[in-house]
C-alpha positions in Angstrom: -22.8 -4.2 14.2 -20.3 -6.5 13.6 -19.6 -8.6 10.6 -19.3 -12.1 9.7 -16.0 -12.9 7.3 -16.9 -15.7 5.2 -13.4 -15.7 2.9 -10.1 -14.4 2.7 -7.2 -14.5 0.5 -4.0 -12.4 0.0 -1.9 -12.0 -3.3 1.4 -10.2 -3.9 1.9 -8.0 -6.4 5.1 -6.5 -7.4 8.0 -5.9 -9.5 11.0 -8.0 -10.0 14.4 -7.4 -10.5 13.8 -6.7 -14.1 11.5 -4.4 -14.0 8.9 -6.2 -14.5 5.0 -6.2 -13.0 4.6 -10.0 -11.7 2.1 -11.2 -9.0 2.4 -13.7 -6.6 -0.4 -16.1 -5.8 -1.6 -18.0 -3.0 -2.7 -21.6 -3.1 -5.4 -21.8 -0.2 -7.6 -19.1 1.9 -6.5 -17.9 4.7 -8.4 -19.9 7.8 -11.0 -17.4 9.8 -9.5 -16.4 13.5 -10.2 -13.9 15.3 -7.8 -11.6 15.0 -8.9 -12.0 10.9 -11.9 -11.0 11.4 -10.8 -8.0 13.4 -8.2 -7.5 10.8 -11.8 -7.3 8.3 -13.5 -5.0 10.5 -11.2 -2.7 11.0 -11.1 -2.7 7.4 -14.7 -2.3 7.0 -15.0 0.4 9.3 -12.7 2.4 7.8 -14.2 1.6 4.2 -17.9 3.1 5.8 -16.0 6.0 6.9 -14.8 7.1 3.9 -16.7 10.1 2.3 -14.9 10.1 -1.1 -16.9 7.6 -2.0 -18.5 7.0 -5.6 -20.6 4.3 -7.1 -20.4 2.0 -10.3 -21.7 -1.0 -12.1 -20.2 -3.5 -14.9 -20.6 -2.4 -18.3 -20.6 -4.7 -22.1 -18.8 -0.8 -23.2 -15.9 -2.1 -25.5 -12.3 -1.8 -24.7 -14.0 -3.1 -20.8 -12.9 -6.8 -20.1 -15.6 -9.0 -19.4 -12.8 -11.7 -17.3 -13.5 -10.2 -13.6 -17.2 -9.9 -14.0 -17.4 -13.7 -15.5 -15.5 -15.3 -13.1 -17.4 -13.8 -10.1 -20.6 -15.1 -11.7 -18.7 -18.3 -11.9 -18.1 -18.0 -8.2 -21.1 -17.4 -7.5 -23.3 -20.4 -9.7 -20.8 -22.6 -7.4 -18.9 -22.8 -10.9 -15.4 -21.5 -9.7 -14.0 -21.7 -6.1 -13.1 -18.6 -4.1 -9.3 -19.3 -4.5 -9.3 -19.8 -8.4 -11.8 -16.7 -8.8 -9.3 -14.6 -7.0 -6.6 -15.7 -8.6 -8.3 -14.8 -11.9 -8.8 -11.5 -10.3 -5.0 -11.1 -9.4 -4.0 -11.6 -13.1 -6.5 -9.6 -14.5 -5.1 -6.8 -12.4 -2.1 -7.4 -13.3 -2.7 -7.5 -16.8 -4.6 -3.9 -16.5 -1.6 -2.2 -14.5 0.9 -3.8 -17.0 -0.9 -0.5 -19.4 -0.9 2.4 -17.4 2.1 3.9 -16.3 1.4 3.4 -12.2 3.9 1.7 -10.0 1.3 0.3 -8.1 2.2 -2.8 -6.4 1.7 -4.3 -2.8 -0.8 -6.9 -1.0 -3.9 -8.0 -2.8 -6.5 -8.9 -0.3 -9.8 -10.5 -1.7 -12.5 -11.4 0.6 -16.3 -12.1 1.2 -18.5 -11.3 4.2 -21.6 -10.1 5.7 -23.1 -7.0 6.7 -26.7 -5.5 8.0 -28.6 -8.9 5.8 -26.2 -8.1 2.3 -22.9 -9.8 1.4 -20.0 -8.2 0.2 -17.1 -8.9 -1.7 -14.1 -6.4 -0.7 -11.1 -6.6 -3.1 -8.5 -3.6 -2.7 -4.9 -3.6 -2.8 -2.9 -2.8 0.2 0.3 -1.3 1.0 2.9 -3.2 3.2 4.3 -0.5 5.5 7.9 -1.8 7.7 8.3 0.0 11.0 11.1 -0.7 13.9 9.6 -2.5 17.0 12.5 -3.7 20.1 12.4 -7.5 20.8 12.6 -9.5 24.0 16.6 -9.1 23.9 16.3 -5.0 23.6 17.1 -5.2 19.9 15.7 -3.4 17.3 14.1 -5.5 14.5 12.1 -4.3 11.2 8.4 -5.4 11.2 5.6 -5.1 8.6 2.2 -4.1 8.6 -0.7 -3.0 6.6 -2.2 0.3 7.7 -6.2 -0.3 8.2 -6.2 3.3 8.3 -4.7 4.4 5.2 -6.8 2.4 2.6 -7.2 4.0 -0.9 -7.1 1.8 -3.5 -10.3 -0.7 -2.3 -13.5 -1.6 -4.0 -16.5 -3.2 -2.4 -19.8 -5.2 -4.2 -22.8 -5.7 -2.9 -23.2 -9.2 -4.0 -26.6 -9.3 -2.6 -27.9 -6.0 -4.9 -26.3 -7.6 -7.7 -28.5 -10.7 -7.5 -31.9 -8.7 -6.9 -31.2 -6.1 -9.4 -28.5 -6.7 -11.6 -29.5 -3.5 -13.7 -28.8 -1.3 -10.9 -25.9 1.4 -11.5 -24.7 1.5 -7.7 -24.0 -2.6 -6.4 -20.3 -1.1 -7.0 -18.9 1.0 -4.7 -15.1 2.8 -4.4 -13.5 5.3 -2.9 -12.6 8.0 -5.2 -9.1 9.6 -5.4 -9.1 13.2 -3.9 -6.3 14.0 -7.9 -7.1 12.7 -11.3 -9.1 9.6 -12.0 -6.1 7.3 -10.5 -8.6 4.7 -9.2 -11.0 4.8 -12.3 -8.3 4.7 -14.6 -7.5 0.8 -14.0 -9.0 -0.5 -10.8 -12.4 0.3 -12.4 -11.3 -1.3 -15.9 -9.8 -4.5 -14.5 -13.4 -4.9 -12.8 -14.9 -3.5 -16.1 -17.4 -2.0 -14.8 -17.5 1.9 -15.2 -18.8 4.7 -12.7 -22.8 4.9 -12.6 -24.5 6.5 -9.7 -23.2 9.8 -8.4 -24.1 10.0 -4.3 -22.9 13.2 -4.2 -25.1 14.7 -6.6 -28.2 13.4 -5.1 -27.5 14.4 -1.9 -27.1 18.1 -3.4 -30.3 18.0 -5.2 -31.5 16.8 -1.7 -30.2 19.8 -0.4 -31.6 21.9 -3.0 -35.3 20.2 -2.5 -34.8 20.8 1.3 -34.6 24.5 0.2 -37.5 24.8 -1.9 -40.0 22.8 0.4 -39.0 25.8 3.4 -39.5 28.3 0.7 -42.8 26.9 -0.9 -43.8 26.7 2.6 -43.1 30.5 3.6 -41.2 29.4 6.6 -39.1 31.6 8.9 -35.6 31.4 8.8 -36.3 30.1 12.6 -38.3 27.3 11.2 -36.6 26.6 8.1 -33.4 26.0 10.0 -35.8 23.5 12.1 -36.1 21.7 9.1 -32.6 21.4 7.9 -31.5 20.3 11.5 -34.1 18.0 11.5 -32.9 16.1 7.5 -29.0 16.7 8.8 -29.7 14.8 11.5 -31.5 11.9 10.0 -28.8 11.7 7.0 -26.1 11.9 9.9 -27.8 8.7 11.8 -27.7 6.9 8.2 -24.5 7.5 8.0 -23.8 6.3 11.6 -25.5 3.1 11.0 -24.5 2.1 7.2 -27.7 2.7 5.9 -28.7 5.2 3.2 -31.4 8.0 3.0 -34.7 7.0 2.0 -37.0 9.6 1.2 -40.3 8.4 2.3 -38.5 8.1 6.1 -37.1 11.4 5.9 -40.9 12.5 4.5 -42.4 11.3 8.1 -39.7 13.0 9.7 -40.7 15.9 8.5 -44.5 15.5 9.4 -43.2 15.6 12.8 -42.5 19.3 12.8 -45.3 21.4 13.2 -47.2 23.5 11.1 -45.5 21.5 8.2 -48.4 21.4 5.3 -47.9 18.6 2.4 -45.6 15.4 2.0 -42.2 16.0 1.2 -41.8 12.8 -0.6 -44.8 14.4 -3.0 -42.9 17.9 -3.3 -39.6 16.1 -4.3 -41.4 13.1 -6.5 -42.8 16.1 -9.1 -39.7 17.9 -10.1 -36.5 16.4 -8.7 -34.5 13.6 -10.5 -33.9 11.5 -6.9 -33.6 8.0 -6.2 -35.7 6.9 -3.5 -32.9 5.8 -1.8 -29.1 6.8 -1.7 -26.1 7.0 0.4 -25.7 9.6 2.3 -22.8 12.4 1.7 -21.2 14.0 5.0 -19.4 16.8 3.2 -22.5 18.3 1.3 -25.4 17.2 4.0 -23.0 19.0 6.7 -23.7 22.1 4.5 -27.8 22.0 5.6 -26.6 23.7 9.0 -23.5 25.6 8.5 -22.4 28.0 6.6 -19.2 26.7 4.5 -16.4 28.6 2.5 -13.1 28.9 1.5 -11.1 30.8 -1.3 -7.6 33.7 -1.3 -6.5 31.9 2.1 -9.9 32.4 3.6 -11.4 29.7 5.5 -15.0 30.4 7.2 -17.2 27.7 8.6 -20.3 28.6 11.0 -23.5 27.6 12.0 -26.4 28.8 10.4 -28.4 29.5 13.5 -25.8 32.5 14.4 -26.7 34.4 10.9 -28.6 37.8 11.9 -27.2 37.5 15.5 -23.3 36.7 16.2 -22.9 36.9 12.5 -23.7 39.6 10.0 -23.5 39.8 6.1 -23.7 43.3 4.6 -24.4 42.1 0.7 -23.9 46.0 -0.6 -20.0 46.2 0.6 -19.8 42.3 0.9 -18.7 42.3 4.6 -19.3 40.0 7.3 -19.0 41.1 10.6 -18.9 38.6 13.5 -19.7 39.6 17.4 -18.2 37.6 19.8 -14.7 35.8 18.1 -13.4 32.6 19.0 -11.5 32.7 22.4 -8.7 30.8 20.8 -8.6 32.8 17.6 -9.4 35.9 20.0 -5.8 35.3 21.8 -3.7 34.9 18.3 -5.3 38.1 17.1 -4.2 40.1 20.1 -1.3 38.6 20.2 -0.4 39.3 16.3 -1.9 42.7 16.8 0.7 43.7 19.3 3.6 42.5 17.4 2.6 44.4 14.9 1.6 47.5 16.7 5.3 47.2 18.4 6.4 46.9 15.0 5.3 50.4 13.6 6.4 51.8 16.4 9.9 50.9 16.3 10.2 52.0 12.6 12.1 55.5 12.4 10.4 58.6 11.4 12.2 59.6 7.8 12.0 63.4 7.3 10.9 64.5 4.1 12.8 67.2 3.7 16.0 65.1 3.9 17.5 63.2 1.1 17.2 59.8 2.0 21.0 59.1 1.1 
């Protein structure tokens, strides 16, 4: 699904030749065409399919400016224009970069559009890449462009959560950096707003409740890995179509495998801490049907289904042993094994009884 790009507005921020952090603004929005609005998607798309995703609301905390947050309100009583509101936002950015000791600079996009029945407000701040391109004349000329692809610092509201439910901890949304807290150290405090809702956590306690509903249900491992195709599935179509988990849906999913007894939605409402509806996570729901690990340059990924037939785990000397390996890894073992094989054989025999010099 598409979406519909209601605003747009780009501000430049950067240092000049002093040294110093200064941003550039733009008097007017930038008029909807389409190749905007496929400039937005792209951007969009690439926002949904990020997985380092985390959540966050604004915050009163002290020491957490209130500027961004009031001005959007503004915006959005009618109060405020787009243009001025972003141009509150540049400054306010600005101001929060002037104290950290980043060297962040580039484009500052703002804009507003809609998606699935909610509007959003994207704000992140792009990098302005040059690359070599040959004209009409065979010359080669410098270009810029922004790299859709490569977004990291970006944040996104769901204006139309905030307005039902301004006490929710989640109408924020960012994509975490993979060191540090780069992203929470200043694009979260020039929003001030501060992280809230962890996605990743509730989709491991989902994960967990998975476990226990199999177990409290004395499935076979046939049947329990049934059910854990059957949730991995589900969570993988919500994240296909932008939409979260919701437990009562995933609950009727379930009552459509057979000899299932009780509600999940019951087993999980008693004893689990889960919202009844969050974003899905691909790298821990990926987990419900494969087998994941890695540690001492050891890297093993398999499906869950091949545990007790291609693939066997002796807990006693801590051994896995797999039957049939990879074709592809197959022909770098053999290959390896000869080299190596050639190797020792090559080596000259020293005799122990002579000295070695």
């Amino acid at each position: 699904m598409n979406i519909s790009a209601n605003n747009i507005i780009l501000h430049s921020i950067e240092y000049n030749s002093e040294g110093v952090l200064q941003c550039k603004l733009r008097e007017g929005e930038l008029p909807i065409s389409p190749s905007i609005g496929q400039f937005l998607s792209d951007l969009h798309r690439t926002y949904q399919s990020k997985a380092n995703k985390a959540f966050a609301a604004f915050t009163d905390k002290s020491g957490k400016s209130p500027i961004f947050k009031e001005a959007l309100l503004q915006e959005s009583a009618g109060e405020l224009d787009f243009v001025g509101f972003s141009q509150k936002a540049a400054q306010c950015l600005v101001e929060e970069l002037q104290k950290h000791d980043f060297a962040e600079q580039g484009v500052l996009l703002v804009s507003k559009y809609s998606w699935t029945a909610s509007d959003y407000l994207l704000i992140g701040l792009l990098q302005n890449n040059e690359s070599l391109s040959v004209n009409d004349n065979l010359e080669l000329q410098v270009s810029q462009h922004i790299e859709t692809s490569k977004i990291q610092l970006v944040a996104r509201i769901d204006l139309t959560l905030l307005s039902r439910d301004p006490e929710s901890n989640r109408y924020i949304s960012f994509i975490k950096g993979r060191v540090g807290r780069k992203v929470a150290d200043f694009f979260l405090d020039f929003m001030g707003a501060e992280e809230g809702f962890d996605a990743k956590v509730q989709n491991e306690v989902l994960m967990k409740a998975v476990d226990e509903f199999c177990e409290e249900q004395a499935l076979p491992v046939v049947k329990k890995q049934e059910v854990r195709e059957v949730a991995f599935q589900y969570c993988k179509d919500q994240i296909k179509e932008g939409d979260d988990i919701n437990l009562s849906t995933l609950s009727e999913q379930f009552q459509e495998t057979p000899k299932l007894e009780g509600s999940f939605y019951d087993f999980v409402s008693e004893d689990y801490e889960l919202e009844k509806s969050f974003p899905a996570d691909r790298s821990v729901m990926r987990k419900l049907t494969k087998y994941v690990g890695q540690g001492g340059g050891v890297s093993i990924s398999f499906d869950q289904k091949h545990l007790g037939e291609r693939i066997h785990y002796d807990a006693d000397s801590d051994t896995l042993t797999i039957q049939g390996v990879p074709p592809n890894l197959r022909e770098q073992l053999k290959r390896d094994a000869n080299i190596l094989s050639a190797a020792s054989v090559d080596e000259p025999e020293i005799d122990s009884e002579t000295p070695p010099f």
